[in-house]
C-alpha positions in Angstrom: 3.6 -41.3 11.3 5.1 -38.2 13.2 2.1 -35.5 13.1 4.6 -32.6 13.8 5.7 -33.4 10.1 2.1 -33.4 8.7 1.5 -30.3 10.6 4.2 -28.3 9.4 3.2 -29.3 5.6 -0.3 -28.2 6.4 1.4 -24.7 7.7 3.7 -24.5 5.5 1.0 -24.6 2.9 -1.6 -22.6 4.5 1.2 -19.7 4.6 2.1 -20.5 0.5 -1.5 -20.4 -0.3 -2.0 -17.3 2.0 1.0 -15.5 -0.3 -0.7 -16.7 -3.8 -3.9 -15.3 -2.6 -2.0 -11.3 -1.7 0.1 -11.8 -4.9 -2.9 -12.4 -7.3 -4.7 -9.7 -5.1 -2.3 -7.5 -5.3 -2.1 -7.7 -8.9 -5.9 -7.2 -9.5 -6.0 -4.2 -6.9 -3.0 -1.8 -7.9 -0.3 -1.0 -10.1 3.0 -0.6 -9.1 4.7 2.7 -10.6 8.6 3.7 -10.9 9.6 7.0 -9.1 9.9 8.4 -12.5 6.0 7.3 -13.2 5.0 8.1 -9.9 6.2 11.5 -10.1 4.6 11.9 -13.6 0.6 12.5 -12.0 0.9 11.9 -8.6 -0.4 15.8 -8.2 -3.4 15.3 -10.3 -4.3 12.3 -8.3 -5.2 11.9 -4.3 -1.9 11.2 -2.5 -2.0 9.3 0.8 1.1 8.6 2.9 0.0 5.3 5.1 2.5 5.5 7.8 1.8 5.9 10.9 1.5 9.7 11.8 5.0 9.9 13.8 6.4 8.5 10.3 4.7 11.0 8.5 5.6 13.6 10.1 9.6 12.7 10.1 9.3 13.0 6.6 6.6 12.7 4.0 6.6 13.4 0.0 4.8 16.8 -0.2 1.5 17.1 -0.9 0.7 13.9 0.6 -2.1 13.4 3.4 -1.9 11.0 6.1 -4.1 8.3 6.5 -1.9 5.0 8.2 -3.0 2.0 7.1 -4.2 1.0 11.1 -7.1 4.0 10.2 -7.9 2.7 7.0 -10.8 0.8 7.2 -12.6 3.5 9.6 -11.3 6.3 7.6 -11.3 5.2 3.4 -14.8 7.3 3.0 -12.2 10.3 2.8 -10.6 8.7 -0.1 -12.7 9.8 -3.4 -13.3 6.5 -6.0 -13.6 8.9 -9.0 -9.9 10.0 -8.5 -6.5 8.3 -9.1 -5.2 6.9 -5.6 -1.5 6.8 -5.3 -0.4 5.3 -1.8 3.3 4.7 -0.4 4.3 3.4 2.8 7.7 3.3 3.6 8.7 -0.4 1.8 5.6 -0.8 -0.1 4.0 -3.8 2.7 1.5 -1.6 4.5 0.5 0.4 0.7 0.1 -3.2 -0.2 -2.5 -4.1 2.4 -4.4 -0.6 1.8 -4.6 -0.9 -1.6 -5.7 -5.1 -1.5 -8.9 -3.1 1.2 -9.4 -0.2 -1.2 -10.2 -2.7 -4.4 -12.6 -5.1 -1.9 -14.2 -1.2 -1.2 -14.6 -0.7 -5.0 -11.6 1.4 -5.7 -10.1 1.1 -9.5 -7.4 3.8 -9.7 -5.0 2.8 -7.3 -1.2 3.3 -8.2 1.9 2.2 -5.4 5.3 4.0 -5.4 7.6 1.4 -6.1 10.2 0.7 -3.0 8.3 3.0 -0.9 9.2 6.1 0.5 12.8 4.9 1.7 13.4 5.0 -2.3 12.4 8.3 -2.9 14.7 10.7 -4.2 11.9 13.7 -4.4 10.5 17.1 -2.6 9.7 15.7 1.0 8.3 17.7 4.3 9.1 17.6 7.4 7.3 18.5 10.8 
């Protein structure tokens, strides 16, 4: 039997299992929201841009705060539990990681701009 068969099964299903696991995590841990829904409350609720701070400050939604998804872990005590949590990134992949670390922290209320910010068509700042 050729073993570099066997061991690209085993990959190829450590890597499907790994994308089940952020699917079903993701759907436990956030909810996805339409610009139009998104825009609805996202000023009643804690806004946080998880670029990375040069991103930010080419262009961010206004109102948000910066906290990029690399400071996360060090820096989510900023993030109140008892508010909505609306994140964006700028395709959604890094919002999806923060929000997946924000549920294992206890989070509830946490809502993701659908698309990211390279989809939004709202009032933005610039630095």
């Amino acid at each position: 039997m050729d073993w570099s068969w066997v061991l690209a099964i085993a990959i190829l299903l450590v890597l499907l299992g790994y994308e089940v696991y952020q699917y079903t995590m993701r759907k436990k841990a956030l909810t996805i929201l339409t610009e139009e829904e998104f825009k609805k409350d996202y000023r009643k609720a804690q806004l946080i841009d998880v670029r990375e701070p040069k991103e930010f400050d080419a262009g961010h939604i206004l109102g948000a705060r910066n906290i990029p998804m690399s400071q996360m872990k060090a820096r989510k005590a900023e993030i109140r539990q008892d508010l909505p949590v609306y994140l964006y990134c700028q395709s959604a992949q890094r919002s999806n990681r923060a929000a997946i670390m924000l549920y294992k922290a206890g989070y509830k209320n946490v809502f993701q701009l659908k698309g990211g910010y390279k989809r939004w068509t709202g009032k933005t700042k610039s630095k």
